[in-house]
N, C-alpha and C positions, 0 to 999 in steps of 0.2 A: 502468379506471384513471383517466379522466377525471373519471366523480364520486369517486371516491376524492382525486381532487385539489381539486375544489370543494366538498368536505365538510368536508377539513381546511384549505381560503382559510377558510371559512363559519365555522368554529370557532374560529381564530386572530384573525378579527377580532371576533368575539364575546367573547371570551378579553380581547382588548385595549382595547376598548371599557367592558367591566366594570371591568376594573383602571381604567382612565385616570377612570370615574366616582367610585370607591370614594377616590382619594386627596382629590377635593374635601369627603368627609365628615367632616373632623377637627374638632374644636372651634377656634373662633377664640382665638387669643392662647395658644395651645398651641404648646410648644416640646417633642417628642419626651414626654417624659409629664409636664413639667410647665408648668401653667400662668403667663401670662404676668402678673404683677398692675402693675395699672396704677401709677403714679407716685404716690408719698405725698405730698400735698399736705394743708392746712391745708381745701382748701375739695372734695376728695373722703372726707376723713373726717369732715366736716360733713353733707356731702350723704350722694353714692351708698352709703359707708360703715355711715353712720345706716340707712340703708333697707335694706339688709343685714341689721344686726343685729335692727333691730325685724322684719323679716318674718322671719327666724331662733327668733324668740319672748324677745331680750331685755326687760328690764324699763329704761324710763327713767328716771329721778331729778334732775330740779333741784334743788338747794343749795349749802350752804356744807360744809367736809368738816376732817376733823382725822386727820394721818397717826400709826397706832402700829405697834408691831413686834409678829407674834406670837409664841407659842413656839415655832414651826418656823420661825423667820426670816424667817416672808412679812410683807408689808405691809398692816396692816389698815387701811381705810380707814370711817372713822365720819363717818355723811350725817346733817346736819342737813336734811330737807327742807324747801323752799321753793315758792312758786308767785311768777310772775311775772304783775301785773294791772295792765292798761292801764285807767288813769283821766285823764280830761281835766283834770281840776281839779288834779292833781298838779304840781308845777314840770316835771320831766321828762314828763310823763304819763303815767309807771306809780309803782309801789312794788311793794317786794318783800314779800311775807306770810309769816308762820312760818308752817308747817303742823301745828305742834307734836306732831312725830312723827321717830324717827330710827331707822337701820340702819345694821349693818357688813357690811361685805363684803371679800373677801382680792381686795386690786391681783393681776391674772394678770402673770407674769412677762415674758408676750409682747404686753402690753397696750400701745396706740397712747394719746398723751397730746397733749395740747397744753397751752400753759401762755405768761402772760403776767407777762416781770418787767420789774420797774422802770417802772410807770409806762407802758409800749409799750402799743398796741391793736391791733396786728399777731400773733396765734399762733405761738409756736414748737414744731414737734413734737420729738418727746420720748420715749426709750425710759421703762421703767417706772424704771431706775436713774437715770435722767436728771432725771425729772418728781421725783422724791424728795428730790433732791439739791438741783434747785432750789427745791421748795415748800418744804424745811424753812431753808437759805439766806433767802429772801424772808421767810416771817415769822419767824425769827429780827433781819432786821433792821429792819424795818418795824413789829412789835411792840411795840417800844422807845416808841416815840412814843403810838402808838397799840393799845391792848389788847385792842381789839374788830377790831382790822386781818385775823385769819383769819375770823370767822364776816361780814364784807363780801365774800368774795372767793368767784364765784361758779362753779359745774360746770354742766355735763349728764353726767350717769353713764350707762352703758350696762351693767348686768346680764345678764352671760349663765349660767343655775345656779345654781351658788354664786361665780362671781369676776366680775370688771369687768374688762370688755374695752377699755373706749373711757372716759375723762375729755376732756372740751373745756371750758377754762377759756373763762366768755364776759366780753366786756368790757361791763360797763354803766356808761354815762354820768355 
């Protein structure tokens, strides 16, 4: 009767030891089955975000970009690409190069934006309804004066497949 009692101490704290390890194995930032995502900021969708998608196997893109509609209502976005080259001789010490080459690609409807108006050099994010709203607003009014005012206005694109994920409007001097 005795070992039958220190068999079953033996096995109940064996029992409870296992469980009490097993619950420190969950993923961090996990809320019952969904995960926690970190706070949308202007300088996590820069950073950690970016690195994300490129180790994901997105495609990059610098340029300047022109928003149309397609036939199924999505947003197509058409990349003038660019390259950005640091030269000392320069007043700022770069200039921006055509790379005289360009692509479309459909805005994802759940796509993260950032976008700079009026002049600010501060990012505002931006649903994809949002960034549209405001980039066609901006150079409809900013055009007026100046006709080359969209192919100035500069992106990092983030291609995931076939749609874009990520737009960050950058401010250059």
């Amino acid at each position: 009767m005795k070992t039958t009692r220190t068999i079953m101490c033996v096995g109940l704290v064996f029992v409870l030891t296992f469980a009490t390890l097993l619950t420190g194995c969950g993923k961090k930032n996990q809320s019952g089955s969904t995960v926690d995502e970190p706070e949308i900021t202007a300088e996590y969708l820069e950073g950690d975000y970016v690195k994300q998608l490129l180790r994901d196997g997105a495609e990059h893109v610098f340029g300047s970009i022109a928003l149309s509609n397609g036939e199924d209502g999505s947003v197509i976005v058409n990349i003038e690409a660019k390259e950005y080259v640091e030269d000392a001789e320069q007043p700022n010490g770069f200039y921006i190069e055509d790379k005289n080459y360009g692509l479309s690609s459909v805005l994802a409807p759940e796509a993260r934006c950032t976008f700079l108006t009026g002049g600010v050099t501060l990012p505002q994010i931006m649903t994809t309804e949002q960034f549209v709203e405001a980039y066609k607003k901006d150079v409809a009014e900013y055009s007026k004066n100046n006709p080359d005012y969209q192919s100035h206005k500069l992106y990092d694109i983030y291609i995931m497949g076939d749609q874009i994920e990520l737009i960050l409007e950058k401010y250059i001097p």
